[in-house]
C-alpha positions in Angstrom: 27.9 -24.2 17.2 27.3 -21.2 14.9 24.0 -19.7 15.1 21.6 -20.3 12.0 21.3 -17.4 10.1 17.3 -16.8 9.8 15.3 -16.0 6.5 14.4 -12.7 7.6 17.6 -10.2 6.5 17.7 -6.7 8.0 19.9 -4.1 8.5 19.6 -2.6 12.1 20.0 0.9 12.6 22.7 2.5 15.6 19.3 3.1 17.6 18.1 -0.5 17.2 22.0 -1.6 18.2 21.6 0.5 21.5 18.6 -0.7 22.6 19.5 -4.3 21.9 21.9 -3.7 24.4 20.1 -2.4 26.9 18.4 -5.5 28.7 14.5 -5.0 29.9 14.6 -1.6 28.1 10.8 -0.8 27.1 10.6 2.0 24.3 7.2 2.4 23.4 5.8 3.7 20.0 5.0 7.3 20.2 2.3 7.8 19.3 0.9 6.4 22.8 2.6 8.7 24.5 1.1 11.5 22.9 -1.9 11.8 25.0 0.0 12.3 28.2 1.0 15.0 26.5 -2.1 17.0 25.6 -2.8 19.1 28.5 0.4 20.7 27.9 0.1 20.8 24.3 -3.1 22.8 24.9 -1.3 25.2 26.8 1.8 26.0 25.0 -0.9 27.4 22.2 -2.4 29.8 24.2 0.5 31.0 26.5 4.7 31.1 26.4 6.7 28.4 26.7 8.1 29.9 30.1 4.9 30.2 31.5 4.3 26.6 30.7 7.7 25.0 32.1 7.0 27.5 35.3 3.5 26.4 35.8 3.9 22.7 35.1 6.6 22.4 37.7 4.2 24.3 40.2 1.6 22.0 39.4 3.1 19.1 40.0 4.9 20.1 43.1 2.1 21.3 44.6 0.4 18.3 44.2 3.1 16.4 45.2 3.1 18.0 49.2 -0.5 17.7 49.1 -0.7 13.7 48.5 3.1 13.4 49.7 3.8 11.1 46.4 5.9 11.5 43.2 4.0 13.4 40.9 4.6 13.6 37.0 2.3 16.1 35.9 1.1 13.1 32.9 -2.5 13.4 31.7 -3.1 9.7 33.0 -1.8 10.7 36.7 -3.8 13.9 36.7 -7.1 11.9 35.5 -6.6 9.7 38.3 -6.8 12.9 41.1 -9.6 14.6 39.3 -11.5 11.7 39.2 -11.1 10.3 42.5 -11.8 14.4 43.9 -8.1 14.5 45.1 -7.2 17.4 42.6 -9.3 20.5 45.1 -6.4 22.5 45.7 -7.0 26.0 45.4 -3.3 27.1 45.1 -3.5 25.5 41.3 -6.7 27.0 40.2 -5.0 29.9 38.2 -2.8 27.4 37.1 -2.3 27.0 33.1 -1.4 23.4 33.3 -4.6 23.3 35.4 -7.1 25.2 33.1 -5.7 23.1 30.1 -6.5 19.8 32.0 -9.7 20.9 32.5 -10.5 22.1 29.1 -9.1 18.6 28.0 -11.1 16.6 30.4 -14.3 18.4 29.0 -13.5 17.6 25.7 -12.8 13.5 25.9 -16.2 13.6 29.0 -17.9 11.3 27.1 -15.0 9.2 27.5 -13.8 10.2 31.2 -17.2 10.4 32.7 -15.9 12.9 34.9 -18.6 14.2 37.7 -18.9 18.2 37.7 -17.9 18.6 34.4 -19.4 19.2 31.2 -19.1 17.4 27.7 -17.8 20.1 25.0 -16.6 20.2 21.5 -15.5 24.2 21.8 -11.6 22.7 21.5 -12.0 20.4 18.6 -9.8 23.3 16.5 -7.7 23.2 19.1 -7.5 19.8 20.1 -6.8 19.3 16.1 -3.8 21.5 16.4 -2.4 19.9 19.6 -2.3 16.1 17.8 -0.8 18.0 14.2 1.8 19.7 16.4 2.7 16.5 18.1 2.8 13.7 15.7 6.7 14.5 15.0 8.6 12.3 17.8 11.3 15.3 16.9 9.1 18.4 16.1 9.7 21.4 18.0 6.8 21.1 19.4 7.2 17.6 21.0 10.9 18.8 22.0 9.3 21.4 24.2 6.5 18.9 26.0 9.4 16.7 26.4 11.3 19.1 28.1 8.7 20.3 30.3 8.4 17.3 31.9 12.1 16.6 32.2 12.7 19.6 33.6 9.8 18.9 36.6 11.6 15.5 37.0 14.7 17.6 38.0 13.4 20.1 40.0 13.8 22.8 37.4 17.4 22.0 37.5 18.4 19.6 34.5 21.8 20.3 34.5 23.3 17.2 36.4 21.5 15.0 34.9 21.8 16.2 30.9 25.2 17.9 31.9 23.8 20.7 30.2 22.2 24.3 31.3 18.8 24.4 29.6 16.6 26.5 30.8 14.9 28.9 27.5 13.5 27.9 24.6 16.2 28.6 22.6 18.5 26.4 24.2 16.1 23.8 24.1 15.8 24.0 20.7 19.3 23.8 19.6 20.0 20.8 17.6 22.4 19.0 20.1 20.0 19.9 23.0 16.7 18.4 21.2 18.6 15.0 20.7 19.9 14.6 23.7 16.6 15.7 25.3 15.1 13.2 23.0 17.1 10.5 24.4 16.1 11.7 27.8 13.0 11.1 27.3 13.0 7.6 26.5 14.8 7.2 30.0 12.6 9.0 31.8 9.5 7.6 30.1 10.3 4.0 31.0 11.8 4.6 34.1 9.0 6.2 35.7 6.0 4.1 34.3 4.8 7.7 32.7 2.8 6.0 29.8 -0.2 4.6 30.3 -1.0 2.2 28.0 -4.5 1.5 28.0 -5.7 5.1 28.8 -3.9 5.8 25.5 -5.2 3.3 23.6 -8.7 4.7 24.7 -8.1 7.9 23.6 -7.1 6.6 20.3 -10.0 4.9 20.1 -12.2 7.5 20.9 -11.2 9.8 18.3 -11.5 7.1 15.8 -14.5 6.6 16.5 -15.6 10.2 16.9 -14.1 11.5 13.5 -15.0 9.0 10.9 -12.2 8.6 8.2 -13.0 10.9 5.1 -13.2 9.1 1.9 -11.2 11.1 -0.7 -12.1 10.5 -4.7 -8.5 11.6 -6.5 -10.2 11.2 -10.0 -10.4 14.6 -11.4 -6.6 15.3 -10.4 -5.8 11.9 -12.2 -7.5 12.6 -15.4 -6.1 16.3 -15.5 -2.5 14.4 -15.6 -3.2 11.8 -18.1 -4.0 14.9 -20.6 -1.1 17.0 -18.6 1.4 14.0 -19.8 0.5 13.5 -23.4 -0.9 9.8 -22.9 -3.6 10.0 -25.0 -1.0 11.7 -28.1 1.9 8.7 -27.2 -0.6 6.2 -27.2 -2.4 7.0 -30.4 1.4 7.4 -31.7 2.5 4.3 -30.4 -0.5 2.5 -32.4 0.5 4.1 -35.6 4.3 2.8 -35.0 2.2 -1.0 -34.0 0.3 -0.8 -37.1 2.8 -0.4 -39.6 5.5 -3.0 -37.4 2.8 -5.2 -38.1 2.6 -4.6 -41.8 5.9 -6.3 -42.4 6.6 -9.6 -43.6 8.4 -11.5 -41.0 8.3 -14.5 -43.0 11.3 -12.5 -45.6 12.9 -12.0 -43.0 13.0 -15.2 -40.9 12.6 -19.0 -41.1 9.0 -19.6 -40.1 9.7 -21.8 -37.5 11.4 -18.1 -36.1 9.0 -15.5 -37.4 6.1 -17.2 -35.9 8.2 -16.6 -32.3 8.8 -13.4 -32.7 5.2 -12.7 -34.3 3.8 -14.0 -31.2 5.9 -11.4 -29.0 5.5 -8.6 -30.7 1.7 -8.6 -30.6 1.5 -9.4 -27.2 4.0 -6.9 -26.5 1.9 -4.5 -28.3 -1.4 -5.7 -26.2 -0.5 -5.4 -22.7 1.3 -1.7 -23.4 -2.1 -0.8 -25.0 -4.0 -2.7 -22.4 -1.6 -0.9 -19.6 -2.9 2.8 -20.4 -5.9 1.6 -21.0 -6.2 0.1 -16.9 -4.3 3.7 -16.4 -6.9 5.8 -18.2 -10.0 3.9 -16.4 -8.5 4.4 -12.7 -7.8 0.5 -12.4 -4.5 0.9 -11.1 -3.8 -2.3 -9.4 -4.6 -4.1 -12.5 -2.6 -2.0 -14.8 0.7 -2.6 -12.5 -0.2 -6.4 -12.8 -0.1 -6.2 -16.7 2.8 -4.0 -16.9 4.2 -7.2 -14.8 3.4 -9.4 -17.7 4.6 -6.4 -20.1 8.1 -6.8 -18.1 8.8 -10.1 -18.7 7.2 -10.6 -21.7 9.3 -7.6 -23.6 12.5 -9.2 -21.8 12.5 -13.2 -22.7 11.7 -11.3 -26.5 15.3 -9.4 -26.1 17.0 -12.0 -24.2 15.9 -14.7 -27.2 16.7 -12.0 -30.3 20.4 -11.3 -28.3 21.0 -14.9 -27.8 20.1 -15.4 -31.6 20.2 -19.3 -31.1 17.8 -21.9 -33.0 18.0 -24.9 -29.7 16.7 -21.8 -27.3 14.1 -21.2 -29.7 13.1 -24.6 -30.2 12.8 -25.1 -26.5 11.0 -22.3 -26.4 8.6 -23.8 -28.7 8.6 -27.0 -26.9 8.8 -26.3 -23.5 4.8 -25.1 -24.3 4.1 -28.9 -24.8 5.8 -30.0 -22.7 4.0 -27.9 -19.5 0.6 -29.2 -21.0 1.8 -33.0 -20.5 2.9 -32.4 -17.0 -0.8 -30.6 -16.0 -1.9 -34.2 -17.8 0.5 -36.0 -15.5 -1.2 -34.6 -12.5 -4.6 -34.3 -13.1 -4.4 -37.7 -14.2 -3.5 -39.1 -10.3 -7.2 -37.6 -9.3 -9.4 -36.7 -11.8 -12.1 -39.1 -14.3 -10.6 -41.3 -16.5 -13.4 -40.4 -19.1 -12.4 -36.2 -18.5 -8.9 -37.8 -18.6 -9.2 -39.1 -21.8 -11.0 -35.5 -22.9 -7.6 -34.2 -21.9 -5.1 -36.6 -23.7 -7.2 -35.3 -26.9 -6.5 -31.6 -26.0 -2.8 -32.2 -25.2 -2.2 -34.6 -28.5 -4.0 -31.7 -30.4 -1.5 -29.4 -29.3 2.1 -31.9 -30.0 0.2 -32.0 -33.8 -0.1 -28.3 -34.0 3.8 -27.9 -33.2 4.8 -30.4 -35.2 5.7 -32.9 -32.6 4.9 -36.8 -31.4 4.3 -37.6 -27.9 7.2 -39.4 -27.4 9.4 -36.4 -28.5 8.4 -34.2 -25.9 9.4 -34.3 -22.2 7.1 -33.6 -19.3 8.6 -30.1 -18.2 9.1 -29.4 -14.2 11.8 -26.4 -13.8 12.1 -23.0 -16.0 11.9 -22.9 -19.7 15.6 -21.5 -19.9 16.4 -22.4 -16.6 17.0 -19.2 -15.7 15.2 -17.2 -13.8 13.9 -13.6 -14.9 16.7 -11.9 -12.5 19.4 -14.0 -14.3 17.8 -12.9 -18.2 18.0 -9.4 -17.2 21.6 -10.1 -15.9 22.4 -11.5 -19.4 21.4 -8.2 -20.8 23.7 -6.2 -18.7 23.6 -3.0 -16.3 20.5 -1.5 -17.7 18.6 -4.1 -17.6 19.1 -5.0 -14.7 18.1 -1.4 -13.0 15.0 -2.2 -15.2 14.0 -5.5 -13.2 15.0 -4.2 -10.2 12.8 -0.9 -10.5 10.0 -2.6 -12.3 9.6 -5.7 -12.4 10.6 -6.4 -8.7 8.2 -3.6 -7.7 5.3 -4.6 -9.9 5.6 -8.4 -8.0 4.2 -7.1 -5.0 0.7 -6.9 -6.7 1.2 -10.5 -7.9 2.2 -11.2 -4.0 0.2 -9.0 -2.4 2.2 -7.5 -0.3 1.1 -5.0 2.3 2.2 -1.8 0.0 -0.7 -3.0 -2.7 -2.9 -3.5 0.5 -2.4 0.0 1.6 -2.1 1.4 -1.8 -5.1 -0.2 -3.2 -7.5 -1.3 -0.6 -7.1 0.8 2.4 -7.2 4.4 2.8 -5.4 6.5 5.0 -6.7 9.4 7.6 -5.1 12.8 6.7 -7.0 13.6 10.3 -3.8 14.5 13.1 -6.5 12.3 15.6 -6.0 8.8 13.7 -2.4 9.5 13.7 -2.6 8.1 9.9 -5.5 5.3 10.4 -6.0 2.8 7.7 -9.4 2.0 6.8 -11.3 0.4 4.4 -11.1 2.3 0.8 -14.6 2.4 -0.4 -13.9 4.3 -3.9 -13.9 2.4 -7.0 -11.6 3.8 -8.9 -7.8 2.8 -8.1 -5.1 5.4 -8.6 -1.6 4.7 -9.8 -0.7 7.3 -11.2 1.0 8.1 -15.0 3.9 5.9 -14.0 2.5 2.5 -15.6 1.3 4.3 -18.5 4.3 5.9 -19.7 6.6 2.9 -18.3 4.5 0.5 -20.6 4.9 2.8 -23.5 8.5 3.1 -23.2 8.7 -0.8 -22.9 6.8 -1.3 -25.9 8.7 1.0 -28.1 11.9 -0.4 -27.4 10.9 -3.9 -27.9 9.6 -3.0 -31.4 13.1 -0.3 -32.1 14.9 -4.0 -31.1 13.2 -5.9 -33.3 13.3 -3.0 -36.2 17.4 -2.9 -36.2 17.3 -6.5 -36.7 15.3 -6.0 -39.7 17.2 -3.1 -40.8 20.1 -4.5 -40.5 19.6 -6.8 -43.5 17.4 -4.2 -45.8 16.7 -0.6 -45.4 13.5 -0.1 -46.7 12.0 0.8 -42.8 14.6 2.6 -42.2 11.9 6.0 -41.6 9.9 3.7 -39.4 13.3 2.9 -37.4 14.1 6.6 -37.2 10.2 7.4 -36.2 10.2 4.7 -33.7 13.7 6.1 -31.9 12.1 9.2 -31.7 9.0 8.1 -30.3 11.0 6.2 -27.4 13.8 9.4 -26.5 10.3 11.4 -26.3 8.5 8.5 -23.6 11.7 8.2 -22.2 11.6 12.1 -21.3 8.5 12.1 -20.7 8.7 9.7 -17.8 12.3 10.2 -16.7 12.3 14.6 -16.8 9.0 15.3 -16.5 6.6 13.0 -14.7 8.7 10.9 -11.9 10.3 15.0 -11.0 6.4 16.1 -10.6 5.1 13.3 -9.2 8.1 13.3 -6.1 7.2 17.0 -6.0 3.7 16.2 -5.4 
């Protein structure tokens, strides 16, 4: 029997395939073995990286004939000696790896409680660099802590087992080397138990707690570019173009029945691009992406009805209005008052009379008013289009979902501190960035739903023919705008 095919579509990549394959394999997320690295992170600062590797492997062999066990040389192992007064061997105490430990030890005492030893914030600097350094899984720097510990694991002698002769740091940091050291790693890690979980999780814990997350207010860089971009200029432009679209007669042009449509799109076009830089310009960013939503679809069933130039659609357009108020009236009359009922009935009758329309005349509406979804009208419209929904309007849904990127985006913020390895917290300032994009998106939106609707027109008179010309060149200069100057200088930024 073929296997269901689940909801959930991905696309592994050739890591993911390996490790499928690999039964019991346990790969855990780097970031937890970080702090099994530290001590050595420490001192690969302050002294070479020979001296490191050379040290390490002294340390941990030393220790290893005193207490006649394996020995890794991990920060979680070496707690474990010092605090059970199993780590007195004199042999060590010039050691780097050793004076690193310790150094470590004193700075995390309120967390390791260790007897002899003194709490001290002298290495936060340090400590600091140590966490920056290592948060690459692939960094240099992580390559070389890697290695160090490999290279104990092998008796200084990695050869037979990475069928390579690796030994300086510039052969460890060739590009072949550092992935197959990499690889290594992962082996080694799992194989011998070297990360402990819970001692990590501590000390991830501790320094949340110990450094606060700061709380950054981007408001002064986010008015600088809404002046930087012209929005203020395109908008009061955009208005002038609005005002005088407005000033035509639609009723010359088409039936009423039709003008009255496209009346009623045009000004709502026009509202939510105003209403769009408006959200921009007051730093309520998650709101403005919601409304250019609404912009989106609004400014496409307007194209998609104008292309399709077909009376029915518009009538069902009209109708299918009606016909959603008498199914709401369907339902709430299976729980609610008949007295609010009747209330109701008025309300929806009111409506049939204002279109024109009897109650038996109009059906109770349960699917889509074109039955077509929004992906299929952009579809309709061809390639363009299509790149349009799929840029914006599929983006912008994840505010109406609430998907985790509006979560992080909106209501969390995260820790530019190397010791929160990029915490989330709550984000405590008011204002909510988006940048320029929605502004200058909803701008070009609305410009070329009114340039559509102004080559119909001019198709059958020229007399706005200047307004035609003004509003092409209002949208090529948005359209630049956006395209050549702000999406190159945001991705730079």
């Amino acid at each position: 029997m073929a296997e269901r095919r689940g909801r959930i579509r991905q696309n592994l990549t050739d890591w993911q395939k390996v490790l499928k394959k690999i039964p019991n394999m346990n790969v855990l997320p780097w970031h937890l073995a970080i702090p099994e690295f530290l001590h050595i992170a420490i001192a690969l600062i302050d002294y070479p990286f020979e001296k490191v590797t050379n040290d390490f492997l002294l340390f941990c062999k030393t220790i290893e004939e005193e207490q006649k066990n394996d020995f890794y040389g991990n920060l979680s192992a070496s707690y474990e000696l010092i605090k059970n007064d199993k780590l007195q061997i004199e042999k060590i105490n010039d050691n780097v790896i050793y004076l690193s430990l310790i150094k470590l030890l004193e700075f995390y005492n309120d967390l390791f409680q260790v007897k002899g030893l003194d709490t001290s914030e002298e290495l936060l600097e340090k400590i600091l660099e140590c966490y920056y350094k290592l948060l690459g899984r692939k960094s240099d720097f992580s390559i070389q802590c890697k290695f160090i510990f490999i290279n104990n694991i092998y008796d200084g002698n990695v050869e037979p087992f990475l069928h390579r002769k690796i030994s300086k740091l510039d052969e460890v940091l060739e590009p072949i080397n550092k992935s197959i050291i990499t690889s290594a790693w992962v082996i080694m890690a799992d194989s011998k138990e070297i990360i402990n979980h819970e001692l990590s999780q501590l000390i991830w814990l501790f320094n949340y707690h110990y450094l606060p997350v700061e709380q950054l207010d981007d408001t002064l860089n986010q008015e600088k570019d809404f002046k930087k971009f012209n929005i203020g200029e395109l908008r009061a432009e955009f208005q002038v173009i609005s005002t005088e679209l407005k000033s035509i007669n639609l009723l010359l042009v088409w039936d009423r029945y039709v003008a009255e449509i496209i009346m009623g799109f045009i000004n709502r076009t026009i509202y939510l691009t105003l209403e769009t830089v408006e959200l921009v310009e007051l730093h309520k960013g998650e709101i403005a992406e919601a409304v250019l939503r609404l912009l989106y679809e609004c400014r496409l069933k307007f194209l998609w009805l104008v292309e399709k130039n077909d009376n029915e659609l518009l009538q069902r357009f009209r109708e299918y209005s009606s016909g959603r108020e008498k199914l709401f009236l369907d339902k709430y009359s299976e729980k609610a008052d008949p007295k609010n009922i009747k209330k109701l009935k008025s309300f929806v009758d009111k409506t049939l009379e204002d279109e024109g329309l009897e109650n038996h005349e109009v059906a109770i509406e349960r699917g889509d008013v074109f039955e077509k979804g929004i992906d299929k009208l952009a579809s309709d419209l061809g390639d363009n289009e299509r790149y349009l929904y799929d840029v914006i309007y599929k983006r912008t849904s994840d505010i109406i979902h609430g998907n985790w990127r509006i979560l992080t985006k909106y209501h969390l913020v995260r820790s530019g501190n190397p010791m929160h390895n990029k915490l989330l917290d709550y984000n405590e300032i008011d204002n909510k960035f988006c940048g320029m994009l929605p502004a200058l998106t909803s701008l070009m939106l609305g410009s070329q739903a009114i340039l559509k609707i102004l080559r119909v027109i001019n198709k059958s008179s020229d007399e706005h023919s200047d307004l035609l010309k003004r509003t092409e060149e209002f949208y090529e200069k948005v359209s630049e705008e956006l395209m050549y100057k702000y999406i190159p200088y945001s991705i730079k930024e």
